[in-house]
C-alpha positions in Angstrom: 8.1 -9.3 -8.8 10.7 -11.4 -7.7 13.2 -11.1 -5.2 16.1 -8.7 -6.1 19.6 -10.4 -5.9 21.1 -10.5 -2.7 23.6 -7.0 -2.6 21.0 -5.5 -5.6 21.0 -1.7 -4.0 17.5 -0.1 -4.2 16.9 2.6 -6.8 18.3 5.5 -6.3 15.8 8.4 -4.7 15.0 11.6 -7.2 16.2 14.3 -5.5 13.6 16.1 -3.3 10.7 17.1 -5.4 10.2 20.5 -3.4 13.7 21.5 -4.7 13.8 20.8 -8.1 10.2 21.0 -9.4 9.7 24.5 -10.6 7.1 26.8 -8.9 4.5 25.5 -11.1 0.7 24.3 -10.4 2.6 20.6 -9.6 5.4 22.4 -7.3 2.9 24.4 -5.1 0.1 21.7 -4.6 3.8 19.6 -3.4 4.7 22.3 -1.4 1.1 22.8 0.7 1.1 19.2 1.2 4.5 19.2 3.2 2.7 17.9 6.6 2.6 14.8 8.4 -0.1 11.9 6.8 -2.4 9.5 8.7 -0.9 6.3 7.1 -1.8 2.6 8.2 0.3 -0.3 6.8 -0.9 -3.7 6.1 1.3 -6.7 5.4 0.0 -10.0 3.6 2.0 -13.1 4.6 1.2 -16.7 5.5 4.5 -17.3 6.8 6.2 -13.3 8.2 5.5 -11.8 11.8 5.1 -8.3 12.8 9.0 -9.7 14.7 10.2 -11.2 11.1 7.8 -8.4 8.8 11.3 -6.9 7.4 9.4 -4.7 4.9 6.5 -3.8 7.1 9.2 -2.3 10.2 11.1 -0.6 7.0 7.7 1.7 5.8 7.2 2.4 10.1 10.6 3.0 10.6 10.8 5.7 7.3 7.0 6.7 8.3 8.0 7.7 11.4 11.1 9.4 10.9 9.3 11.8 8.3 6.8 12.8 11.0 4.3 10.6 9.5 1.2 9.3 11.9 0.7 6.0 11.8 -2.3 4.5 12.6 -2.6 1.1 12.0 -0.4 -1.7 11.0 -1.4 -5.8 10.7 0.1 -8.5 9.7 -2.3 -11.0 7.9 -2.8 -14.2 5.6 -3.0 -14.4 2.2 -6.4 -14.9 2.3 -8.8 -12.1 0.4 -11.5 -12.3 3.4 -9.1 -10.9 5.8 -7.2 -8.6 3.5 -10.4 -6.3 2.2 -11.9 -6.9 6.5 -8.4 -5.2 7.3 -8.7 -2.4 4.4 -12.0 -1.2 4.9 -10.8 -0.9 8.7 -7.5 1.0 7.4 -9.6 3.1 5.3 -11.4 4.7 7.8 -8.9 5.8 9.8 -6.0 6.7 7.3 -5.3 8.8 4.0 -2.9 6.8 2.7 -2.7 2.8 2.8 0.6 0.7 2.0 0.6 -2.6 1.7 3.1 -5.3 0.7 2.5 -8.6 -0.2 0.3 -10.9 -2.5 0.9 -8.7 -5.8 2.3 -12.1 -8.0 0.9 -14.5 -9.9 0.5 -17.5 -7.6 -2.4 -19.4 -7.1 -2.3 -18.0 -3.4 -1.6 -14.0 -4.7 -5.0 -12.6 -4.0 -4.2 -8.9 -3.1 -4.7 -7.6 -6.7 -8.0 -8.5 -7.5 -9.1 -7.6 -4.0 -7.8 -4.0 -4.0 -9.3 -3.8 -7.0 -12.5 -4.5 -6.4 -12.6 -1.8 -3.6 -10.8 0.8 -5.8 -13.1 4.0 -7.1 -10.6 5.8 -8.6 -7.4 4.0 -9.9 -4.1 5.2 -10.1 -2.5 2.8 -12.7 0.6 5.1 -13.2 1.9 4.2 -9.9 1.8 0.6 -11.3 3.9 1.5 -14.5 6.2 4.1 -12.6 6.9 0.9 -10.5 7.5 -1.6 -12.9 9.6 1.0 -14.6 12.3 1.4 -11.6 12.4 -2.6 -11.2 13.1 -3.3 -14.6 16.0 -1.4 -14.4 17.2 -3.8 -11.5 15.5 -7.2 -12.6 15.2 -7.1 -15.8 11.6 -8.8 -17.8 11.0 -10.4 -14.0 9.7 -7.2 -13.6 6.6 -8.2 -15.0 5.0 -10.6 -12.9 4.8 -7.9 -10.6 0.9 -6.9 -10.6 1.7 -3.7 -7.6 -2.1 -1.5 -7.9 -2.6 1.6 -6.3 -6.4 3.9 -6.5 -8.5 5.7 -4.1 -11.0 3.4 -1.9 -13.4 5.9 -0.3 -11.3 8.8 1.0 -7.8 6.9 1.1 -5.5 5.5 -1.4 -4.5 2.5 -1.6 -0.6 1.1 -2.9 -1.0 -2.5 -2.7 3.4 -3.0 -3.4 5.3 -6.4 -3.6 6.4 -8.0 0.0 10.2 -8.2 -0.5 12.1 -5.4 1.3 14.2 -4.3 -1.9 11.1 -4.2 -3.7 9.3 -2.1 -0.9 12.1 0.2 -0.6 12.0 1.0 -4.7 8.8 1.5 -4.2 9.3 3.9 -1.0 12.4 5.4 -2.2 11.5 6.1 -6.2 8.0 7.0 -6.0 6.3 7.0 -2.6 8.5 8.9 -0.2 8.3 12.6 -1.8 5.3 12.2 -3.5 2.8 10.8 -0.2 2.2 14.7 1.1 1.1 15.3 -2.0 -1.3 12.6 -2.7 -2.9 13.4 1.0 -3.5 16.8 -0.3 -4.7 16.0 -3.9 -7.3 13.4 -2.1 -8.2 15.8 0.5 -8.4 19.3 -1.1 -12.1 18.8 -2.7 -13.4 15.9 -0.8 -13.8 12.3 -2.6 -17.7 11.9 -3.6 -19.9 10.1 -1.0 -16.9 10.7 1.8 -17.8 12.9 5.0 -15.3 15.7 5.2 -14.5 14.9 8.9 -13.1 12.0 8.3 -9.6 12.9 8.9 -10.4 14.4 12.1 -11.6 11.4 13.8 -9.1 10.0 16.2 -6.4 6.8 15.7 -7.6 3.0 16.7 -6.2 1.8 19.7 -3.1 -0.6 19.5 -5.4 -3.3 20.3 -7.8 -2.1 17.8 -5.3 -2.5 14.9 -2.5 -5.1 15.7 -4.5 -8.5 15.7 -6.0 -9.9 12.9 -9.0 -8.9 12.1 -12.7 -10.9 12.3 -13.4 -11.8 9.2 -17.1 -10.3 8.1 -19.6 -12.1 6.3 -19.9 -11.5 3.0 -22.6 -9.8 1.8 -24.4 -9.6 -1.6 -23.8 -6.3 -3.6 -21.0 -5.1 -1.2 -18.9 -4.3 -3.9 -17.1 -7.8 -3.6 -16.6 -7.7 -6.8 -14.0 -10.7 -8.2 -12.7 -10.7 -4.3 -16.0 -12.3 -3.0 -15.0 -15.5 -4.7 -11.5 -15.9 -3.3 -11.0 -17.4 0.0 -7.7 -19.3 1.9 -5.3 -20.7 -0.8 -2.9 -23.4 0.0 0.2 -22.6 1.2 2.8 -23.4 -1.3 6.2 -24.7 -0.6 8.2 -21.6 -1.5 8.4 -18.4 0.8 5.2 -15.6 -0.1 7.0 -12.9 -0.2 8.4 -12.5 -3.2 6.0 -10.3 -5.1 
């Protein structure tokens, strides 16, 4: 999705869900799943820092101030190597992953096929909800917006666009008073193949989680899917943040 025009206000937020759903099957499972989330936030940029990572210090900075636990955030290249090393890292430790960045159509836009490649159970209405909101603002751009979500292992995944107006209709439309809920949809049975004690094992230390990651070898059958044949993509001469 392109950038939003400079002055474009973000969409405005429903009002809470708690308060206006009715007590249905919906409003209760919303209600039980008021609690703070293990949440890890990955940013794909070749050319943002964690300093200059506007959208990334937006999602810690709301996070945080809803109680939220983060544990884990990295800045890293568009490069599909150390995107999935830095999910599968993200998805150990966290029940909901956000990350921003890479969701376009350039030849260096590799997040999509990555996420799903890892993805067991998608969520593709996150996607249309999404597209939904920033057509309203953007009009047809709207579409080159590719923004995923699904479950990897016991987690779920929003892979979202790396502008911050696009992060915060994102946050603000969809994600914000619905992400208690998700935690307690994904956790309530268990996900198949997923130790129950997962949540219970403790955050990464800062050093664990803030560098980039080594990139692993590839191996055959690991689920690389289309991923395993994307590597490091030239860096073009526009910015990489706008989708």
């Amino acid at each position: 999705m392109t950038d939003f025009p400079p002055g474009t206000p973000s969409v405005p937020a429903p009002a809470s869900a708690s308060a206006s759903v009715p007590v249905d099957s919906a409003g209760q499972h919303r209600q039980r799943g008021e609690r703070p989330v293990r949440v890890a936030v990955l940013t794909i940029s070749d050319t943002r820092t964690e300093q200059t990572d506007t959208s990334g210090q937006y999602l810690l900075g709301e996070l945080r101030a809803q109680g939220h636990e983060v544990v884990g955030y990295r800045v890293v290249k568009d490069d599909a190597v150390h995107i999935r090393s830095s999910l599968v890292a993200f998805v150990r430790e966290a029940t909901v992953v956000l990350s921003t960045g890479g969701t376009g159509i350039t030849g260096r836009d590799v997040t999509v096929p990555v996420v799903e490649s890892m993805i067991t159970k998608p969520i593709p209405g996150f996607g249309e909800l999404f597209r939904m909101l920033s057509y309203r603002q953007v009009g047809g751009a709207a579409m080159l917006s590719r923004a995923v979500a699904g479950l990897v292992r016991g987690s779920v995944v929003f892979a979202m666009p790396g502008s911050l107006n696009a992060v915060k209709t994102a946050w603000e439309g969809i994600l914000r008073d619905e992400i208690g809920h998700l935690a307690f949809e994904v956790e309530r049975h268990g996900q198949p193949g997923v130790p129950t004690t997962a949540a219970a094992r403790p955050a990464p230390a800062l050093s664990e989680v803030s560098g980039p990651p080594t990139p692993p070898t590839p191996q055959p059958g690991a689920g690389g899917g289309v991923a395993a044949g994307l590597g490091r993509h030239r860096k073009g001469s526009q910015g990489d943040d706008r989708f």
